[in-house]
N, CA and C of each residue as an Amber inpcrd file, in Angstrom:
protein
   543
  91.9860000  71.9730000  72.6030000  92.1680000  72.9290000  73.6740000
  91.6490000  72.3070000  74.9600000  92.3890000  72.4590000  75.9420000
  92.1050000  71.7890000  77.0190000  91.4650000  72.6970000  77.9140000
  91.1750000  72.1740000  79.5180000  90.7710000  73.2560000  80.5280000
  91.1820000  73.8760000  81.1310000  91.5180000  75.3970000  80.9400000
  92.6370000  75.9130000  81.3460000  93.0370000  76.0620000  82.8610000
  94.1680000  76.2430000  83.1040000  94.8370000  75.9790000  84.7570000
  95.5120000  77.2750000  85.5390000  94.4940000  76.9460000  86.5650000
  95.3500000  78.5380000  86.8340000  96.8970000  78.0240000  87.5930000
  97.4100000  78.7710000  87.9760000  99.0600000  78.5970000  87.9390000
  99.0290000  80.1680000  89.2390000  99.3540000  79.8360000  90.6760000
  99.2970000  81.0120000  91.1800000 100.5870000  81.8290000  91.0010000
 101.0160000  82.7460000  90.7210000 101.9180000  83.3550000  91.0460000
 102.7320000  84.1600000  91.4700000 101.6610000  85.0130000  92.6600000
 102.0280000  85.8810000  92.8090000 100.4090000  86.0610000  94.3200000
 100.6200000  86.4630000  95.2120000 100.1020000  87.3860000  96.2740000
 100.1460000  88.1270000  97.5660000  99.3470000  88.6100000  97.8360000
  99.7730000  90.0800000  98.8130000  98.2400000  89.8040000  99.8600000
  98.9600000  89.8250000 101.2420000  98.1980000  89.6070000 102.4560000
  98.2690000  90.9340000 102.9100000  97.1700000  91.9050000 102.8610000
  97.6080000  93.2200000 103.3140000  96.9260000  93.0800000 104.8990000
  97.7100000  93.7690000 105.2220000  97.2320000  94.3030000 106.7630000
  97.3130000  96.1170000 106.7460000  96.5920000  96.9440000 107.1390000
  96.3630000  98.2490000 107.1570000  97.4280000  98.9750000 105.8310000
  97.3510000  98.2130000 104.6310000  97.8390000  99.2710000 103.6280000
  97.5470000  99.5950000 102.8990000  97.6720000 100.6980000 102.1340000
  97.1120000 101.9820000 101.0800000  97.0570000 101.4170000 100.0060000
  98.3500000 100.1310000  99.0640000  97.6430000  99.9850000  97.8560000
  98.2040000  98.3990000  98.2330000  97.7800000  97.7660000  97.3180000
  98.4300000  96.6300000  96.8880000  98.8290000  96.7210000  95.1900000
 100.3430000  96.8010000  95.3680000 101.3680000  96.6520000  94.1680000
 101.5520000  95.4640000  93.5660000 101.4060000  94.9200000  92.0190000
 101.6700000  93.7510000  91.3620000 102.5450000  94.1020000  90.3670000
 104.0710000  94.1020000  90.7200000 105.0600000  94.9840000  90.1120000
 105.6720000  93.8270000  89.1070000 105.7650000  92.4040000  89.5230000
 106.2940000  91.2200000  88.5070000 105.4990000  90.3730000  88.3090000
 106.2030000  89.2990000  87.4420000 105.1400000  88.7070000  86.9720000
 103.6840000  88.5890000  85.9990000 103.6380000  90.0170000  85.5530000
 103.0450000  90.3940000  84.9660000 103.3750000  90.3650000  82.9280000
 103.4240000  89.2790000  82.4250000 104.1450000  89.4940000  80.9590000
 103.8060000  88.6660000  80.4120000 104.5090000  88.3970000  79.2740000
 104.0320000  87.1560000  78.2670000 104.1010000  86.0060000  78.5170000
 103.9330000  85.4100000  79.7800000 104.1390000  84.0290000  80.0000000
 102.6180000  83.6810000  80.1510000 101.6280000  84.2050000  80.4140000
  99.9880000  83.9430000  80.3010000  99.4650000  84.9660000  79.4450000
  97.9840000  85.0290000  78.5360000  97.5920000  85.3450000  77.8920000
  95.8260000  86.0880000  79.2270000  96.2610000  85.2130000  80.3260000
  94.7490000  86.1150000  81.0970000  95.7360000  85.9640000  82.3410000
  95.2720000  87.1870000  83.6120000  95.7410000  87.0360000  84.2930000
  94.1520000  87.3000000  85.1180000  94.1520000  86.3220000  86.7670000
  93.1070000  86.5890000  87.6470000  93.5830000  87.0690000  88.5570000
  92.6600000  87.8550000  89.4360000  93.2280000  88.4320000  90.4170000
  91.8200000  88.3280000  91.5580000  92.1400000  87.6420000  92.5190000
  91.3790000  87.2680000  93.4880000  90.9790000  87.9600000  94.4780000
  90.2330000  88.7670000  94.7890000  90.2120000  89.0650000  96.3280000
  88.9200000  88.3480000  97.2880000  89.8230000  88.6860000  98.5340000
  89.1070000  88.0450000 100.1320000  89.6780000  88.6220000 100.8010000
  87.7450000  88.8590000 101.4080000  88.1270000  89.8500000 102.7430000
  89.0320000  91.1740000 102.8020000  88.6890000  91.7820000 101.9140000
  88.7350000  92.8770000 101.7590000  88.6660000  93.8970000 102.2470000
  88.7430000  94.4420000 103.3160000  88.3050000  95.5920000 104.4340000
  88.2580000  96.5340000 104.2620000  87.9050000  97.8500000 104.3260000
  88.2640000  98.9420000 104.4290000  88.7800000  99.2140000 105.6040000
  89.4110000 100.4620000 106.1320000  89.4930000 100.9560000 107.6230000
  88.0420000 102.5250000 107.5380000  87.9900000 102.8660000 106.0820000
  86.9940000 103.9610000 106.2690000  86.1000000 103.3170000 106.0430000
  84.6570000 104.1600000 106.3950000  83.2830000 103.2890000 105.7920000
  83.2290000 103.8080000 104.3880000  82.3540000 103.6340000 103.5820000
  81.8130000 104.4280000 102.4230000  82.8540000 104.0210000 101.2980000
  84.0260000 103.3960000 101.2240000  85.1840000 103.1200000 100.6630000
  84.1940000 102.4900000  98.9280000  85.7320000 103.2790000  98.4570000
  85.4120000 102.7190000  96.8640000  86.9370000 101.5570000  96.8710000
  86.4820000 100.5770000  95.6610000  88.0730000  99.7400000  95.8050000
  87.9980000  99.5570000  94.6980000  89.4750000 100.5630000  93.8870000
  89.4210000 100.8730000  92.5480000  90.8610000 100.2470000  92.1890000
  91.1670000 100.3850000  91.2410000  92.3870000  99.8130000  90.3550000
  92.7560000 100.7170000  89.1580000  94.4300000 100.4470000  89.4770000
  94.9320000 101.3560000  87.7690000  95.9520000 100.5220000  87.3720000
  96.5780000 100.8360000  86.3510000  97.9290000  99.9250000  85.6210000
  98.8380000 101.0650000  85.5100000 100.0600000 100.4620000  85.3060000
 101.2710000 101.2120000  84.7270000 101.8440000 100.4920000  83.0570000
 102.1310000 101.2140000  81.9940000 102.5130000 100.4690000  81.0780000
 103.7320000 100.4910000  81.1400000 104.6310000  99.8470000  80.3100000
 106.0680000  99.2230000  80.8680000 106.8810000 100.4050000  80.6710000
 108.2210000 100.7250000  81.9850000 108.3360000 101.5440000  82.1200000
 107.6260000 102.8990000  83.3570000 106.3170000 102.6320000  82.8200000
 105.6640000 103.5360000  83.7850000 105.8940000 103.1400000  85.3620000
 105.3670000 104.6110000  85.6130000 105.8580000 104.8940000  87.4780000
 104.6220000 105.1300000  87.9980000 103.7990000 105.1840000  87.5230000
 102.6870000 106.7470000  88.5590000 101.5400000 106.6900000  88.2790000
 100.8790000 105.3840000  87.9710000  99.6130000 105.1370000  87.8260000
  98.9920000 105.5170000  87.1110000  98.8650000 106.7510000  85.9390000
  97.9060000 107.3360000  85.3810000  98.4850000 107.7750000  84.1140000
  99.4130000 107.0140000  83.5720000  99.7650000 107.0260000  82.0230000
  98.9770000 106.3430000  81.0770000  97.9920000 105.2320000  81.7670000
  96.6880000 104.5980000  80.8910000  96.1380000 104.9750000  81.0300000
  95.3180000 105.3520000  79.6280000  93.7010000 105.9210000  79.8740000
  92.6410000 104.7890000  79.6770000  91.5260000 104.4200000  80.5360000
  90.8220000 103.1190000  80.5570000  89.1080000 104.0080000  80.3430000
  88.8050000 103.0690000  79.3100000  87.2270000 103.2590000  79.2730000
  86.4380000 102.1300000  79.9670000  85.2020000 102.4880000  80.6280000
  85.1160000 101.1080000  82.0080000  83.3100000 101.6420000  81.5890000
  82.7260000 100.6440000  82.0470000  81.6050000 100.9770000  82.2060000
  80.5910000  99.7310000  83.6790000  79.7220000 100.2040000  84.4770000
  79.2620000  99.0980000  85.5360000  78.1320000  98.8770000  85.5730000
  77.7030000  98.1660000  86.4850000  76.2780000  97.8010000  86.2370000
  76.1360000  96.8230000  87.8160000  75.3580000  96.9990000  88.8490000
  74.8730000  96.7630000  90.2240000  73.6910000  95.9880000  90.3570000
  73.5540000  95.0050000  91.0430000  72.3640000  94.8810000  92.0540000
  72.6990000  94.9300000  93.2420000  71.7260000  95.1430000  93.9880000
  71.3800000  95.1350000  95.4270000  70.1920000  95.0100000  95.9820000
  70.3820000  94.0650000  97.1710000  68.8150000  94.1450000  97.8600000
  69.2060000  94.3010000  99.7120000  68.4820000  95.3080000 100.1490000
  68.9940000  95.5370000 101.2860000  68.3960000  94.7070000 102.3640000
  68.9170000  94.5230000 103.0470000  69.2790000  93.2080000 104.5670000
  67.7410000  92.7280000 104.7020000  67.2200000  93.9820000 105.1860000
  66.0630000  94.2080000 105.9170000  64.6790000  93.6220000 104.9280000
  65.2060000  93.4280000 103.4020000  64.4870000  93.1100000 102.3970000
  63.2760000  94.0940000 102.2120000  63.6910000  95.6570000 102.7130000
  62.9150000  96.9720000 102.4540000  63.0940000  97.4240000 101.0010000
  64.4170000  96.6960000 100.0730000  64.4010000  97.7880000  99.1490000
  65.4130000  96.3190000  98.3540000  65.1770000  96.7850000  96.6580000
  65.6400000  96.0110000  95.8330000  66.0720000  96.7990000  94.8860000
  67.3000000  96.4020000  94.1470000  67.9190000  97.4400000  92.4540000
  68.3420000  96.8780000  91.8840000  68.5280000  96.8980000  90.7280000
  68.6110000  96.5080000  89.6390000  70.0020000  98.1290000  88.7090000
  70.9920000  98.4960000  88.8300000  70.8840000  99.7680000  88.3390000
  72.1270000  99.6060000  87.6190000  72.4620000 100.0650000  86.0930000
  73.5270000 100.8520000  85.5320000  73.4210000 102.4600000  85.4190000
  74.5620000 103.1830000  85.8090000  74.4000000 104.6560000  86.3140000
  75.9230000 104.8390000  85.0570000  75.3180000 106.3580000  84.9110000
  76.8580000 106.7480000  84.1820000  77.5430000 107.4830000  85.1480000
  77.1580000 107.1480000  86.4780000  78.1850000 107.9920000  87.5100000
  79.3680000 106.7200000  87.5290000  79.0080000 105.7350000  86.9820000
  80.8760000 105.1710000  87.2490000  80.9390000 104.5340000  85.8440000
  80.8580000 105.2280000  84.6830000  81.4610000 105.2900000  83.6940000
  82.6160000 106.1780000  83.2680000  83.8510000 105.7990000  82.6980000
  85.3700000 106.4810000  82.9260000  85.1990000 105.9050000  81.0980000
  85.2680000 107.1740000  80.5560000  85.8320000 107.6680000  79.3050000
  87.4590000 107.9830000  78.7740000  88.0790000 107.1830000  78.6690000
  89.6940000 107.4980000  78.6680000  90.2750000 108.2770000  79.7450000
  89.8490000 107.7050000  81.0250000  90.3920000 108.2600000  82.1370000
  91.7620000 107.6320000  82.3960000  92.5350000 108.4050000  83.0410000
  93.5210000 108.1340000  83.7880000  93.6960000 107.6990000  85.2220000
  92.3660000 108.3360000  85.7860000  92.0260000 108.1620000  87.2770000
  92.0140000 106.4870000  87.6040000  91.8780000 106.1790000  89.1000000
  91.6720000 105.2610000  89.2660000  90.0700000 104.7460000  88.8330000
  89.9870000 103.4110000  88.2540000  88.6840000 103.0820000  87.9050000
  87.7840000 101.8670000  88.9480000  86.6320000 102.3840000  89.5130000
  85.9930000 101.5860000  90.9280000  85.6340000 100.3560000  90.5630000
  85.8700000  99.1690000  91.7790000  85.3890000  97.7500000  91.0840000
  84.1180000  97.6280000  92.3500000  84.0130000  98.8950000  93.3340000
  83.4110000  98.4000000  94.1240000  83.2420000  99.9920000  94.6830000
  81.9050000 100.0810000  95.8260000  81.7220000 101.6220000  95.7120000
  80.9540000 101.1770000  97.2990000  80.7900000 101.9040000  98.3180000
  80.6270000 102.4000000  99.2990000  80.3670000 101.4070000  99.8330000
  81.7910000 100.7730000 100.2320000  81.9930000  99.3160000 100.9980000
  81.9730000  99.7310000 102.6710000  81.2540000  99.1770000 103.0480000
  81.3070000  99.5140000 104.5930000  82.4310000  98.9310000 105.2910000
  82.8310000  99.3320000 106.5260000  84.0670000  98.8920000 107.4120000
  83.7970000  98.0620000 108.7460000  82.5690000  97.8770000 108.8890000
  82.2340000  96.7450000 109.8310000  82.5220000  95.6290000 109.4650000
  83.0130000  94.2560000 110.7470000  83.2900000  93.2560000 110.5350000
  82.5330000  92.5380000 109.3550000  81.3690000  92.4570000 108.7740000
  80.1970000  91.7910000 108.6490000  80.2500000  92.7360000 107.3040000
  81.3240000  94.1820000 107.1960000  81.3190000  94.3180000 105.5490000
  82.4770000  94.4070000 105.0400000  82.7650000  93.5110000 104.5770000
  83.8930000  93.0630000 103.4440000  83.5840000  92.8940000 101.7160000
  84.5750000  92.9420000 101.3400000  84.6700000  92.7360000  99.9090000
  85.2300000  91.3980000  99.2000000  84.3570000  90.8640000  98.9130000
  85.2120000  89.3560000  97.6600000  85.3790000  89.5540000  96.3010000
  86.3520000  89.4620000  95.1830000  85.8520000  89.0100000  94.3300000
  87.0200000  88.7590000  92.7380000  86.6660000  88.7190000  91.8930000
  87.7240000  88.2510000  90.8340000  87.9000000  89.8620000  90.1280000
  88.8540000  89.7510000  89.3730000  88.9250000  90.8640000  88.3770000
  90.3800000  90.2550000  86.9060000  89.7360000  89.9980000  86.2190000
  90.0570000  89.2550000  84.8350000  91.5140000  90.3100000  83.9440000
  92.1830000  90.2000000  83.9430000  93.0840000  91.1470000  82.4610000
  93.2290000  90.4290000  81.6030000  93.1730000  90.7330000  80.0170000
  93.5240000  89.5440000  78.8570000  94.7700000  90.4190000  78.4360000
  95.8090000  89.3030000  77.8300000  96.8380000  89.9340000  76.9610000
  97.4120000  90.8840000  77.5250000  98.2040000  91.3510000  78.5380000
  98.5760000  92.3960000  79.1950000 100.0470000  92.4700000  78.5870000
 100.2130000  91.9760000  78.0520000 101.8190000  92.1390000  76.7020000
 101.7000000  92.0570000  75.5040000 100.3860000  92.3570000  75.1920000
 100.5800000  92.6270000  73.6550000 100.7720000  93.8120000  73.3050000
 101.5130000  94.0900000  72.0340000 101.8980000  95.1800000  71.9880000
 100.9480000  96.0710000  70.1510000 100.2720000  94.7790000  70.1450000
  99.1680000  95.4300000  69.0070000  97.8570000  96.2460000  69.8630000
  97.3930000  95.4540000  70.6250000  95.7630000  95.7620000  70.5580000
  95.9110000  96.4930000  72.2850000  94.4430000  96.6140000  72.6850000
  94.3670000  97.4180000  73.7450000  94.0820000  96.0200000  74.8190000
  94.0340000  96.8360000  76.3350000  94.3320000  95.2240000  76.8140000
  92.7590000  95.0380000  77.4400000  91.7170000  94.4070000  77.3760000
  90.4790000  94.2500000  77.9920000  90.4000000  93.1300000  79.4090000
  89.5820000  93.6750000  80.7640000  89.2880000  93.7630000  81.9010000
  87.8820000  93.2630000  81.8870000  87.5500000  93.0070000  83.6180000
  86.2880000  92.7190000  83.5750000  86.2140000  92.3230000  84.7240000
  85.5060000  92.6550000  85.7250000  85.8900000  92.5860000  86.9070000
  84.1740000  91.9270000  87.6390000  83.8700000  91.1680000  89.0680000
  82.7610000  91.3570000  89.5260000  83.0980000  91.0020000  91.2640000
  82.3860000  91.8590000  91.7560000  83.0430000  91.5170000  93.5750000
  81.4050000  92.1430000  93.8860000  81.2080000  91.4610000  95.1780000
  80.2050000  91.0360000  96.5070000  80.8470000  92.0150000  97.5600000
  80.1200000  92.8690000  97.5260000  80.4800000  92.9800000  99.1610000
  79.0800000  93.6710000 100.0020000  79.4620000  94.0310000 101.3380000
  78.3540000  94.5780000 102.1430000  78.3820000  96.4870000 101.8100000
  77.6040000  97.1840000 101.1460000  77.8940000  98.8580000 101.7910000
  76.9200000  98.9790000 103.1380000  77.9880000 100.2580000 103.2650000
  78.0630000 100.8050000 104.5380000  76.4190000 100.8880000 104.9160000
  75.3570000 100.5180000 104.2930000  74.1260000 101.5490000 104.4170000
  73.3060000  99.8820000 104.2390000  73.9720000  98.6750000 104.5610000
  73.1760000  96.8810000 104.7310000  72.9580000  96.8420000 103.4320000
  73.3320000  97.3340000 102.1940000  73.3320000  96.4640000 101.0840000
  74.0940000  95.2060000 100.1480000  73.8230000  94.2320000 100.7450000
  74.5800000  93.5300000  99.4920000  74.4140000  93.6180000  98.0650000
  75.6930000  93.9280000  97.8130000  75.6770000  94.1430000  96.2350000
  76.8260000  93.6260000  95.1480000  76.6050000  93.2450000  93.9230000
  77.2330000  92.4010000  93.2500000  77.6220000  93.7870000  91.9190000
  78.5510000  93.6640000  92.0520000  78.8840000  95.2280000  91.1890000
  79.5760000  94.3860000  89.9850000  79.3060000  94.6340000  89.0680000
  80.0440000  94.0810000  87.3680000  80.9770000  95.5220000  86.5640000
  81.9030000  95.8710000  86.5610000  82.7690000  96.3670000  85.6220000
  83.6250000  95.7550000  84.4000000  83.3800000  96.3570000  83.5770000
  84.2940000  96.1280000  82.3900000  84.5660000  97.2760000  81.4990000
  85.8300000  96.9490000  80.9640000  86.3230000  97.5440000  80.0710000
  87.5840000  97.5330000  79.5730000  88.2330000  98.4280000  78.4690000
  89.5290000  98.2460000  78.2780000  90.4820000  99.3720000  78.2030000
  91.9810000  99.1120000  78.5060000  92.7400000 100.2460000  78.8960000
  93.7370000 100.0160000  77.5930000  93.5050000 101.4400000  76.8430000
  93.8850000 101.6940000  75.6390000  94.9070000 102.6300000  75.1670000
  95.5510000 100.9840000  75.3220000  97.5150000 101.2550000  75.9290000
  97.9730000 100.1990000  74.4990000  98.6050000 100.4560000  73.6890000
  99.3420000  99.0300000  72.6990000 100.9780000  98.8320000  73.5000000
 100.9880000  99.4140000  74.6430000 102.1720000  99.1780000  74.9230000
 101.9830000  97.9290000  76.2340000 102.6110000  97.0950000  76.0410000
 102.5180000  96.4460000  77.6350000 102.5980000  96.9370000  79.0180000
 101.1640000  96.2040000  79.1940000 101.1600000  96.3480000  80.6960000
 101.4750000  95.2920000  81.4850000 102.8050000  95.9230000  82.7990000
 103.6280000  95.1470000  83.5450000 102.9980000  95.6680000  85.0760000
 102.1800000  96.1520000  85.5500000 101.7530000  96.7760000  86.6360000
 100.5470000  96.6260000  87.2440000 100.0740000  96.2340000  88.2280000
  98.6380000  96.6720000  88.4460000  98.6940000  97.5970000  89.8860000
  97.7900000  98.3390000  90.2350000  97.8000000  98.5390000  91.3730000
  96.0750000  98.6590000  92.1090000  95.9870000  98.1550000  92.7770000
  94.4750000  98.1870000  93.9060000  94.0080000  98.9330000  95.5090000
  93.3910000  99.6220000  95.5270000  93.5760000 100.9420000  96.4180000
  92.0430000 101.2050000  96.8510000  91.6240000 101.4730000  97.8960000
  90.7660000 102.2280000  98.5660000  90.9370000 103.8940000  98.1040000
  89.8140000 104.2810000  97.6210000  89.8880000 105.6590000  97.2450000
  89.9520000 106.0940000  98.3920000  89.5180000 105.9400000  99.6330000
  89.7600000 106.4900000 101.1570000  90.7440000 106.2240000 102.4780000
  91.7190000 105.7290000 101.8400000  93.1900000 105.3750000 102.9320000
  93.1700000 103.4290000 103.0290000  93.6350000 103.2870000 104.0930000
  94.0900000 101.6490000 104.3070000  92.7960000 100.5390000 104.2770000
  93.6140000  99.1820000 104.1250000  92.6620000  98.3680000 103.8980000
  92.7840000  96.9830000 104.3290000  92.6800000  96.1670000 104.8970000
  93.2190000  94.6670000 105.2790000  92.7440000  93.7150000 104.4280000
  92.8260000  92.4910000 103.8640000  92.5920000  91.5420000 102.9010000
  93.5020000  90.9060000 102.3780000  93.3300000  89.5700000 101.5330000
  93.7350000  89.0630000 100.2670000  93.6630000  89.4210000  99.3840000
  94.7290000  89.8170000  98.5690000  94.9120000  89.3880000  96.7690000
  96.1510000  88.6420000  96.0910000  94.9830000  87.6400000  95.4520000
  96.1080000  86.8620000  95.0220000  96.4740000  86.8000000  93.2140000
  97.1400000  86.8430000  92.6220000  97.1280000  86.7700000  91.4710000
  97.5180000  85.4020000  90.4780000  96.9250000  85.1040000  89.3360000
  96.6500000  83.4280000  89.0160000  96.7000000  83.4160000  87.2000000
  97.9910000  82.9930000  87.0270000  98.1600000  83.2250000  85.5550000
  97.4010000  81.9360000  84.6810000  96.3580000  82.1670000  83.8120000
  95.7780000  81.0870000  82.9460000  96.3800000  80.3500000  82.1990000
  96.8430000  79.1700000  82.0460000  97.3720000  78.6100000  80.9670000
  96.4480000  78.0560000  80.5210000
């Protein structure tokens, strides 16, 4: 087994829009798919930047139900305050809703969002498909924080869809998407 290569194939330069759609490309030709972000913006402050799938066929975001669970640090600017925290306020139990990779991202120049978010097997049609996500950014309130999500969306049907969204309106950034061989 060699070192695997990412292979880009796919991305979206948003300027002030509501989601970013990954409608192709998405199938059995890789076994992991990455998904990159930079510079990430919000236009609101306080912004969550969450993600859902569609399974094949699907239209409307919320035909998968995903169990997710997170886990944070942060230490604020001023070096007044330090955390360490997993909360079950962003744990999603076979939700349908959108699930957060990132939570009260500020909208000043100086707060943006970076970061990867992993899918395995998104065409298999046995097992469920497992995620795992980790992004940096500034919240609205001078914390840098490194937020970790994972989990899996427990679908045996293929997933051909992703979608990425500000729970609070538009957003400017990169995402790029990067199939593993």
């Amino acid at each position: 087994m060699g070192i695997p290569t990412l292979i880009a194939d796919n991305s979206a330069d948003t300027t002030d829009l509501t989601s970013v759609d990954f409608t192709s490309g998405i199938d059995s030709t890789y076994d992991e798919y990455m998904f990159v972000f930079t510079d990430i913006n919000p236009a609101t402050d306080d912004a969550e930047f969450t993600f859902q799938v569609n399974a094949t066929d699907g239209a409307d975001y919320n035909d998968s139900a995903i169990t997710s669970t997170a886990f944070f640090a942060a230490h604020k600017e001023d070096d007044s305050d330090t955390t360490f925290t997993y909360t079950t306020d962003f744990d999603a139990a076979q939700s349908t809703s959108f699930i957060p990779l990132a939570y009260n991202i500020g909208n000043g120049a100086d707060e943006s969002l970076a970061g990867v978010f992993h899918l395995f097997n998104p065409s298999n049609t046995t097992y469920v498909k497992h995620f795992y996500s980790r992004t940096i950014s500034l919240k609205s309130n001078d914390y840098p924080t490194d937020y970790y999500a994972s989990g899996y969306i427990n679908d045996t049907t293929a997933v051909d869809d992703i979608r990425f969204k500000m729970d609070s309106g538009n957003f400017d950034g990169l995402i790029q998407m990067y199939g593993i061989a």
